[in-house]
C-alpha positions in Angstrom: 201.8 15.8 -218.6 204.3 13.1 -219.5 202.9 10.7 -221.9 204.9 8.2 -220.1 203.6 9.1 -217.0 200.5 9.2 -218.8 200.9 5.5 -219.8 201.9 4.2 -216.6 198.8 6.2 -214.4 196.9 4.0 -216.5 198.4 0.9 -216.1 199.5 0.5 -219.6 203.2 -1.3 -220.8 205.4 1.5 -221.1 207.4 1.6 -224.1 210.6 3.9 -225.0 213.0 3.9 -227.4 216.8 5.4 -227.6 218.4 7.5 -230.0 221.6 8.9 -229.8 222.3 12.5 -231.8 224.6 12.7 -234.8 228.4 13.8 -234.3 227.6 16.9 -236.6 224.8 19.1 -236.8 222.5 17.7 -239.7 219.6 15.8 -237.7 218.3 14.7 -241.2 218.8 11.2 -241.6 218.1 10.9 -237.6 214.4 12.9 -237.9 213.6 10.3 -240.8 213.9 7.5 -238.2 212.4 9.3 -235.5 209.1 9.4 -237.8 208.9 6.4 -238.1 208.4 5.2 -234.4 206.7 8.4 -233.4 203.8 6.8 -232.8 205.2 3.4 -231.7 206.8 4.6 -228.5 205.9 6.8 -226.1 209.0 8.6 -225.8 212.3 8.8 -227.4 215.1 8.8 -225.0 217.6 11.2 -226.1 221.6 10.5 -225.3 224.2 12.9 -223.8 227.5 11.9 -225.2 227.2 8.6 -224.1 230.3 7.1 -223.4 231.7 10.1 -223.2 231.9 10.4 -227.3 231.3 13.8 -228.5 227.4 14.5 -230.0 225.0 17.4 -230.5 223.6 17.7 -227.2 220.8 16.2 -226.1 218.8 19.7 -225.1 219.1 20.6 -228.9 218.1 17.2 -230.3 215.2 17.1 -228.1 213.4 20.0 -229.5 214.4 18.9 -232.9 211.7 15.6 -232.2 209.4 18.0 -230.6 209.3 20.2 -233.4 208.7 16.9 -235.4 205.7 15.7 -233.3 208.1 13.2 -231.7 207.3 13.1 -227.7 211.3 13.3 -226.0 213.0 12.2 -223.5 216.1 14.8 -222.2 218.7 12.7 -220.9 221.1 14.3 -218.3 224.3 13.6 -217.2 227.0 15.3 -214.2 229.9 14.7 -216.3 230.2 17.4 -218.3 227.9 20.0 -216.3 227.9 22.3 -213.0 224.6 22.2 -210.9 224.4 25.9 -212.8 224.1 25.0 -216.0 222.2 21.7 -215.3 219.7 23.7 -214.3 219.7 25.8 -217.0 219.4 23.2 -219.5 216.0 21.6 -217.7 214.5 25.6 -217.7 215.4 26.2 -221.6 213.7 22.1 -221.9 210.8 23.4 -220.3 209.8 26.3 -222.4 209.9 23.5 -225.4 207.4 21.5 -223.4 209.8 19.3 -223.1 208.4 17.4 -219.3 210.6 14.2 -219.1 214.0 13.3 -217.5 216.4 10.7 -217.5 219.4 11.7 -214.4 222.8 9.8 -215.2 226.6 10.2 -213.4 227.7 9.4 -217.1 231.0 8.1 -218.1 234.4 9.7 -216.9 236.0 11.6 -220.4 239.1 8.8 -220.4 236.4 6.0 -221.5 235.6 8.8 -224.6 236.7 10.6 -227.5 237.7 14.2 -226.7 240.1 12.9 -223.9 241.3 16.4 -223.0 238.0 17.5 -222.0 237.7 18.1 -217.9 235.2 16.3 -216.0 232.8 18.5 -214.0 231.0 15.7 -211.7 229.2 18.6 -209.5 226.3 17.0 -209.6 226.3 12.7 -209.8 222.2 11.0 -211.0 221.2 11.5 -207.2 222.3 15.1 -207.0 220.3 15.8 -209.9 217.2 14.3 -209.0 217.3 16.0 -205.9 217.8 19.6 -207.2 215.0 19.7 -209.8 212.6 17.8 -206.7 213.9 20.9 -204.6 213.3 23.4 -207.1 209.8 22.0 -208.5 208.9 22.4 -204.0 210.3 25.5 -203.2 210.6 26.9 -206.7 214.2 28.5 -206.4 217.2 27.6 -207.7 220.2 26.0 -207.3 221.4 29.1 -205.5 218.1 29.0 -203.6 217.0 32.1 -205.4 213.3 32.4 -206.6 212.8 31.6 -210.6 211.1 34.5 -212.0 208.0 31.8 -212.7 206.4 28.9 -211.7 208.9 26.1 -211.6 208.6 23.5 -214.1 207.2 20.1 -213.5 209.3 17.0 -215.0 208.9 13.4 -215.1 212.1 12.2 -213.6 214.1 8.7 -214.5 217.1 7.3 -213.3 219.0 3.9 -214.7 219.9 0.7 -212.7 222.1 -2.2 -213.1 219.8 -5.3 -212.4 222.8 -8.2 -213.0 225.0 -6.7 -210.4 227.0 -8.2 -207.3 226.6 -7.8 -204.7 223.1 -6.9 -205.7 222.0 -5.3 -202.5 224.5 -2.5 -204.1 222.1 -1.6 -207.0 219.1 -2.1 -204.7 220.4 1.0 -202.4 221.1 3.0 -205.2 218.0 2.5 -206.5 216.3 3.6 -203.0 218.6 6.6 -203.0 217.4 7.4 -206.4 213.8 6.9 -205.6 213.8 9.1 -202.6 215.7 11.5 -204.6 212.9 12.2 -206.8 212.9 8.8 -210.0 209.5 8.0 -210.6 210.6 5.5 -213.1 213.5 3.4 -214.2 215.2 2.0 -216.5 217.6 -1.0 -216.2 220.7 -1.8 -218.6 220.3 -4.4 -220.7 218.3 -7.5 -220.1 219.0 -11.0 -221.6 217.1 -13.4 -219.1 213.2 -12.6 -218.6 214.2 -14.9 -215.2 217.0 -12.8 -214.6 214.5 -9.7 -214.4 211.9 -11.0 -212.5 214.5 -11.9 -209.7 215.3 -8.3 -209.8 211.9 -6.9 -209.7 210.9 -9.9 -206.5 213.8 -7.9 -204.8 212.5 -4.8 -205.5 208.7 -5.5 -203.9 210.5 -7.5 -201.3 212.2 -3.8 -200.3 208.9 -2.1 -201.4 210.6 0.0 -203.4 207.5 2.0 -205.2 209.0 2.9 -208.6 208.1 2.3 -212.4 210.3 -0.2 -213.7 211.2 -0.8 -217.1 213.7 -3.2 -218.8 216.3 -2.4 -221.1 216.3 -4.4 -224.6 219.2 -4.3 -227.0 218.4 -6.4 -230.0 221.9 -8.5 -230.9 223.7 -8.0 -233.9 226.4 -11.1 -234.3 228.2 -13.3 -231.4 230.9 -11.2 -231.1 228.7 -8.3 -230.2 227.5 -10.1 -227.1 230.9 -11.6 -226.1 232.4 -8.1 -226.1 229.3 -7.1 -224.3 229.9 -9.5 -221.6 233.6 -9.2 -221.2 233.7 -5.4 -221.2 230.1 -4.2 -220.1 229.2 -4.3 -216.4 226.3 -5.6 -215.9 225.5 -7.3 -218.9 225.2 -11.3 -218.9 224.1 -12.6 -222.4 223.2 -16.3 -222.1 225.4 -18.7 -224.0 222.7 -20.4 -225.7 222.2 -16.9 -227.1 225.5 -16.8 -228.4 225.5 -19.7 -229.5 222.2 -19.5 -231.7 223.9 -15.9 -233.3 226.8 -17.7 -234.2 225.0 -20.8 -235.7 223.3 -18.6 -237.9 226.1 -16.5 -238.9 227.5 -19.8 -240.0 224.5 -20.8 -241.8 224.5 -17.4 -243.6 227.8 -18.1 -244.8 227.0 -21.3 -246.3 223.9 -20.2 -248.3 225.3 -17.0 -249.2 222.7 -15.1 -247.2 223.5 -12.0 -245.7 222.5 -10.4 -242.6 221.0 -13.6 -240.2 222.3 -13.2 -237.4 221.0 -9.4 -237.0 217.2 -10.9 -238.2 217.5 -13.7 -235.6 218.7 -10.8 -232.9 215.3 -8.9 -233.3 213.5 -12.3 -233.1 215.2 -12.8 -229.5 214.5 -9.2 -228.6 210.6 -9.4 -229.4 210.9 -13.1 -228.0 211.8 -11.6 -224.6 209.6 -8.4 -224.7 206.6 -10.9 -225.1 207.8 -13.2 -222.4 208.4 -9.9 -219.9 205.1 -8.2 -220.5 202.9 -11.5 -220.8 204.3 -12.3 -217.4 203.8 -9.3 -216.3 207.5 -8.8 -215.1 208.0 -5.5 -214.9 206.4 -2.0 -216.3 207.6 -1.4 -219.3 210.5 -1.9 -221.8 213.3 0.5 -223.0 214.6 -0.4 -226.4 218.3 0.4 -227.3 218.8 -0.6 -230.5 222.2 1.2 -230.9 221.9 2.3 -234.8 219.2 0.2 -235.4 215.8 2.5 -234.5 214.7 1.2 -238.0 214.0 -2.4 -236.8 211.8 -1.0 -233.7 208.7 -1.2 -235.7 209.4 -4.7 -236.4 210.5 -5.7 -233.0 207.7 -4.1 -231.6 205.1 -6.0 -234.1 206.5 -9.2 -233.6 206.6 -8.7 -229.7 202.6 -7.9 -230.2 203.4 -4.5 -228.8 200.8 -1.6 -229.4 200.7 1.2 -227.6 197.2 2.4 -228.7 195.3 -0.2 -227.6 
């Protein structure tokens, strides 16, 4: 079973973390990092080309953590995909014991890197929630023709955009999503502890029944979260946030030190990971640290975070 699943049937904070393959084929550097927060999280979600940039894949980065004791997370996206060889991909993730799934649309190829590459779209994250709950009930395929063994058993995810309007919009697709198949979720970045637990009142007020847990990305510099806001839907970084980042980028500058306003970013981020779960907000937290999967162990420590206990 899912040691997410695992965590959540019983009723502890769920904790994830993201990591994105390299744009090569030496996972190295990445299986170093993965080491250390192994035993941190309890599951590494694993990209698929996010934004559309060329990576490994996520199927063959996955069973590199496996193999290193690292429990994975197969993220899965229509973009780039038929409903063929989605399947396929969940049926080779299975024999690696991989059980846990994360369904995304993804981005469209113009947002990306390898512009010239064709869209697929077969399937969008609904389409492919409901074919693996169709397969793991009747177990046939895509094609409605019966697998050759018991069909496999995943933990299925979806994403949703909690600082959305009109909000009702995100609170249909996360219904869709649900009756789809997503036992859990994960939500893009949070800034506002507030902000969440607005979300979260709308989702019991619609008794939506659905692990919920919120994205975290640690800040790097001011700029990062003003770009964020003016070209990211749905994020909505505080001012006062900004603000703080670019006080202490100017105080770095005038003693000479280096690297403050990435410290005071993983302050905030454990700040607000201790506010959500003391509150008792949501389920869980999903960290994207976007490069920075060495600082988890210390956001995690500061936020009082321990999975084992």
């Amino acid at each position: 079973m899912s040691k997410l699943q695992k965590a959540f049937e019983a009723g502890k904070f769920g904790v994830t973390a993201e990591m994105a393959p390299p744009k090569g084929y030496d996972f190295a550097e990445e299986m170093e990092v993965a080491k250390l927060i192994k035993d941190l999280v309890h599951g590494v979600n694993v990209t698929d080309m996010q934004s559309a940039c060329l990576k490994a894949s996520s199927l063959g980065f996955c069973i590199a953590l496996k193999n290193h004791g690292v429990e994975p997370i197969l993220q899965m996206t229509g973009r780039d995909r038929s409903r063929m060889a989605i399947m396929g991909e969940f049926l080779s993730a299975a024999y690696f014991g991989i059980d846990t799934m994360l369904a995304l649309t993804g981005d469209h190829t113009y947002v990306g890197d390898c512009k010239a590459s064709k869209p697929v779209f077969d399937l969008d994250s609904v389409g492919i929630l409901k074919m693996l709950s169709k397969m793991e009930e009747t177990g046939c395929d895509c094609g409605g023709n019966p697998l050759s063994s018991v069909p496999p058993k995943f933990y299925k995810g979806a994403a949703v955009t909690p600082v959305y309007e009109p909000q009702w919009l995100q609170i249909n697709k996360l219904k869709k999503k649900v009756d789809a198949g997503a036992e859990y979720v994960q939500t893009q970045a949070m800034f506002s502890a507030d902000a969440m637990e607005d979300f979260m009142n709308e989702v019991v007020k619609e008794n939506i029944k659905v692990h919920v847990m919120a994205g975290i990305i640690p800040l790097k510099a001011a700029g990062m979260a003003k770009y964020m806001n003016a070209n990211v839907p749905g994020i909505d970084v505080p001012q006062d946030m900004i603000d703080r980042l670019a006080a202490a980028a100017a105080e770095g500058k005038e003693t000479g030190v280096k690297g403050l306003p990435g410290k005071l970013g993983v302050e905030m981020a454990a700040d607000l990971i201790r506010d959500i779960k003391q509150r008792g907000i949501c389920d869980g937290i999903h960290l994207m640290t976007i490069g920075g999967e060495r600082n988890i162990p210390t956001i995690l420590e500061k936020a009082g975070i321990n999975i084992n206990e």
